[in-house]
N, C-alpha and C positions, 0 to 999 in steps of 0.2 A: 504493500500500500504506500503511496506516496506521500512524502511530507504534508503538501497543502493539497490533499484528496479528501474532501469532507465527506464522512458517513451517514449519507443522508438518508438510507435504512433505516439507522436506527432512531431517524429524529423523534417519534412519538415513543419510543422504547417505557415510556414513565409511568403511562399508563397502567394501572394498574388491572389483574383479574376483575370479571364482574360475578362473584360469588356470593352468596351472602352467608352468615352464620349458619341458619338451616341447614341451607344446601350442603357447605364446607362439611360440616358434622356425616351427613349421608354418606357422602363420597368416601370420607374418613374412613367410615365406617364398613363401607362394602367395599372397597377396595384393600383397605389396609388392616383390618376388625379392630380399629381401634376408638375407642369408646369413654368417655369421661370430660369434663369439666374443658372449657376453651379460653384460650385467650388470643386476643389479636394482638401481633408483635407487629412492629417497621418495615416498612420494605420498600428501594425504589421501584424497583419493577416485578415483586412477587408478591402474592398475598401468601401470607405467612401467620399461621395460627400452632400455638403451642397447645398440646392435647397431655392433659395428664389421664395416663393410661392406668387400667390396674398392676401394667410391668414397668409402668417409667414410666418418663416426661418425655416427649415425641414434638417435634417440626413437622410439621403438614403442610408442602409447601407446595402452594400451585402458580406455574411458571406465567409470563406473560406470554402474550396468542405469538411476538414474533421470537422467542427463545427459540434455539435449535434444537432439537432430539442429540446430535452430537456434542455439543456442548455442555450439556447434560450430565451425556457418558464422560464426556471430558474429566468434570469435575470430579465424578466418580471415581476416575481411574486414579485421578492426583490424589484425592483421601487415601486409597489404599496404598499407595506410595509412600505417603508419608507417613501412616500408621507401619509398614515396614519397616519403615525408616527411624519409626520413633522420634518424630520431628519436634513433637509436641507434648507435652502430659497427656493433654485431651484431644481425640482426633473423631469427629462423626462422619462414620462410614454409613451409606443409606441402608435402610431394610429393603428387606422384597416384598412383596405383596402377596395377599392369600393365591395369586396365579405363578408364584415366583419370580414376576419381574419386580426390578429395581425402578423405573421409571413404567407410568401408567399414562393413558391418553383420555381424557375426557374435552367436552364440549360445553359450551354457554348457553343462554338462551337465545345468541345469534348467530350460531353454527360454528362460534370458532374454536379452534382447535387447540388445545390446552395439553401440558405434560404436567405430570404432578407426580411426587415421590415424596419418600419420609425419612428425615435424620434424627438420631438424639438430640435431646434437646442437652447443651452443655451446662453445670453449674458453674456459678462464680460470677464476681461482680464486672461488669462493663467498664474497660479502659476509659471511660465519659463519666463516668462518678466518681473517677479521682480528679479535684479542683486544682493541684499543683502534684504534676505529675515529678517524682524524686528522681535522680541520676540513675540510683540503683535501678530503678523500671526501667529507664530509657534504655541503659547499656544491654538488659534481659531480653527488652525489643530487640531490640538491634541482633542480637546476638541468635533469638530465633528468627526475625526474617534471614539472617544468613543462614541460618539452620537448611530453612525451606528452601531456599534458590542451591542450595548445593543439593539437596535431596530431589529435585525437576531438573539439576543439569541433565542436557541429552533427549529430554521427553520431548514428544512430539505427539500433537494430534490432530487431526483435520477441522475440529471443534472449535479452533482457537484462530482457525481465519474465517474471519469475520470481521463485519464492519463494527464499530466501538467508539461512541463518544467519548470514554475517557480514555482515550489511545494518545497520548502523548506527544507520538507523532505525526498528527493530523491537527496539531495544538493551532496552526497558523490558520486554518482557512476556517476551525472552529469557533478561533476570537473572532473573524473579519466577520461571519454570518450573525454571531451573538451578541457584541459590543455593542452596534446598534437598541438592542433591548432593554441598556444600562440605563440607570435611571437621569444621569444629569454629564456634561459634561467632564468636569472632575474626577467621577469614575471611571469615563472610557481614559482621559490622559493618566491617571493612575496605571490602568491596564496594561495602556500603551508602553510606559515606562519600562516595567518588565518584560514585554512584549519586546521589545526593541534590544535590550539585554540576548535573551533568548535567540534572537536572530543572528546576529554578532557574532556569539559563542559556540551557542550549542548545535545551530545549524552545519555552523564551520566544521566541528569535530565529530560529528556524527558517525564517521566512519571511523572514525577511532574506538569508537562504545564498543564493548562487548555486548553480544545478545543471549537471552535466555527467556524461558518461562518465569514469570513472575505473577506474584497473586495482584498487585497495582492499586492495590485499594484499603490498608492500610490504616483504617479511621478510626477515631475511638470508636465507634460503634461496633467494630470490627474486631478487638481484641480481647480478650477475655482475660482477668489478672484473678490472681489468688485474695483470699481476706485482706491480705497484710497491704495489698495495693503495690507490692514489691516486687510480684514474679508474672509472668506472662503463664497463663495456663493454656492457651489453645489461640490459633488464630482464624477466623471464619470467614462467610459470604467470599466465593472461589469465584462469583461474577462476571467479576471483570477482570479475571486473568486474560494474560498476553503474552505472546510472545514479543521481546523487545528489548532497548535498553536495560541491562542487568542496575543500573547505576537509578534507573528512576524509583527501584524499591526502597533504599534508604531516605533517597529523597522524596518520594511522596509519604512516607511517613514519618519524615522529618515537617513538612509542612505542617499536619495534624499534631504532633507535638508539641509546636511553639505556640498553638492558641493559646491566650487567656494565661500564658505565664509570667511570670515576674521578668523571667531575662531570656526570652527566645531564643537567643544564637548558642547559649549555652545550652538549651533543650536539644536544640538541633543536634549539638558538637557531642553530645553524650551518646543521642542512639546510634549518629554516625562512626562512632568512635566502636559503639558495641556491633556495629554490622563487619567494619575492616577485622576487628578481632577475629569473626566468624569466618571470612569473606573479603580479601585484599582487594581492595580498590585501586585503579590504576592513578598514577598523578592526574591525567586527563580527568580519568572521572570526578575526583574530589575537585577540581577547578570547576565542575558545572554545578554541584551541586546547589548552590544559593542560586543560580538564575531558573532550575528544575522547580527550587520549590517554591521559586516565587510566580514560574510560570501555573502550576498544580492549585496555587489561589487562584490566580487569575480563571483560569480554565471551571474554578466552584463558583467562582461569583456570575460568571457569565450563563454558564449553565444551569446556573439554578433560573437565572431571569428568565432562559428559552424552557427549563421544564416547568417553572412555577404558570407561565402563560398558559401551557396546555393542560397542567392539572391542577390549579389554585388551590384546591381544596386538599390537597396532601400533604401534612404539615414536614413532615417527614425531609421532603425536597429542601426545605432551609433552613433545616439542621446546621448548624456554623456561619450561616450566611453574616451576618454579621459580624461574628469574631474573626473572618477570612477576610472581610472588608477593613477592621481593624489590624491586623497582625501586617497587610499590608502598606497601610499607611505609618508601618511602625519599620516597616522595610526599606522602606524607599528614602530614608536617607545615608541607609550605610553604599557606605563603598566598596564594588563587588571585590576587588583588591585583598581589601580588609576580610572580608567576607569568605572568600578563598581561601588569606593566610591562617584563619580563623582556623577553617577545616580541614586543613594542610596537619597544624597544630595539634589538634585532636586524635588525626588517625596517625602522627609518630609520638603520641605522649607512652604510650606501653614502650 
């Protein structure tokens, strides 16, 4: 796919299942026999209901109409992988169904065509309820996303080409389509700022990046920590895996990190410090990292404005929107220089 080739597949992707409670429970129920108390979780593009069972706590998650049947399996394949691998504490491998498949096919009430499957549900508190995320978490981040990109070197699957709003490298033609939607001037030249960074830099070196499967998505929403808010238990939603830059997994989870902290660059400089531990980073890559994660704002603020248009009523979609509007305007004065030696510093302080 090409740099500025915009995915415009997947531009409605936000939308959500049309299921309702009732229904959910039935399908649950004759497909999977599973039976008890519900509750509706978050989701961009799945409707996702936790089922406590009389054998456990179950995901019941039905995909949206344009998810692939191979991407699916994709995901599938990478949990057992990393459950191999012991990537994780916690790893949810899907059930089968009372037919023995792992993914099931149902329809709406306007013929379309749905995949729906069942994971564990994970224990332990969401990386998004700790308000000041400590070093020790970051470097554990860091140290399990490396875990996981060494345990997907090599993998390949047909599942994972596909079109992708959050593909990274489609960032260019994803601002020019969405910037318009920003609220006020100010905003787009904010955007544009890192935008212009991003060009410079990261275009130029592109071919320097190493590539690999990566999971890309990185959010608090996304990780799961132990009581103590100190250890990474599991990492989830395999979504928006990609094949692609190895270097954009430090750094977009580096972006998520610096929201709402005291000293951002030091949030940054820690998980990135715990991923090189895992996972050596080349000179090249550590020189992109500040314009990656300041492009990975940009790329939330925009797109929440193109999905917030098409589904306003999903609160879910601007989750961080404003602490990514913040965290930016707290960016944009340093000096990418600085900002480099910054994280130069970090991955040779061991």
């Amino acid at each position: 796919m090409g740099l500025f080739t915009l995915p415009l597949a997947m531009s409605d992707s936000c939308l959500l299942p049309e299921f309702d409670a009732q229904e959910t429970a039935a399908i649950a129920q004759r497909l999977y026999a599973l039976q008890g108390p519900m509750k509706l979780l978050h989701g961009e593009r799945d409707l996702n209901y936790r089922i406590s069972d009389a054998r456990g706590k179950f995901v019941f998650k039905i995909a949206n109409a344009d998810e692939s049947l191979d991407m699916l399996d994709c995901q599938h394949q990478v949990f057992e992988r990393l459950r191999r691998e012991r990537a994780f504490p916690l790893i949810a491998c899907a059930l089968e169904s009372v037919n023995g498949k792992q993914i099931e096919t149902l329809r709406d009430a306007h013929g379309r065509k749905h995949y729906c499957r069942v994971l564990p549900y994970l224990e332990g508190r969401m990386w998004s309820e700790i308000a000041v995320s400590g070093s020790e978490l970051l470097l554990d981040l860091g140290s399990n996303l490396a875990r996981l990109d060494r345990a997907l070197s090599g993998f390949t699957h047909p599942g994972l080409e596909r079109p992708l709003l959050w593909n990274m490298e489609t960032t260019g033609a994803g601002l020019a389509a969405y910037k318009p939607l920003l609220a006020n001037d100010d905003e787009r030249q904010l955007v544009e700022h890192f935008e212009s960074g991003y060009l410079a830099r990261v275009v130029a070196l592109q071919d320097q990046l190493r590539r690999s499967v990566i999971h890309n998505d990185a959010n608090r929403e996304n990780v799961i920590v132990n009581e103590s808010g100190k250890r990474v238990t599991s990492i989830i939603d395999f979504g928006d895996m990609i094949h692609s830059w190895l270097v954009l997994e430090p750094s977009i989870a580096a972006a998520y990190a610096m929201l709402e902290q005291p000293d951002p660059m030091a949030s940054a400089e820690a998980l990135v410090r715990g991923y090189h531990r895992g996972l050596a980073l080349t000179g090249s890559e550590i020189g992109l990292i500040f314009d990656l994660i300041g492009m990975r704002l940009c790329m939330s603020v925009c797109l929440c404005a193109h999905q917030q248009r098409l589904e306003p009523d999903n609160a879910y979609l601007s989750i961080n929107l404003q602490q990514s509007w913040d965290l930016l305007r707290r960016l944009e004065p340093i000096c990418w220089t600085d900002a480099r030696d910054r994280m130069m510093a970090a991955c040779s302080a061991d």
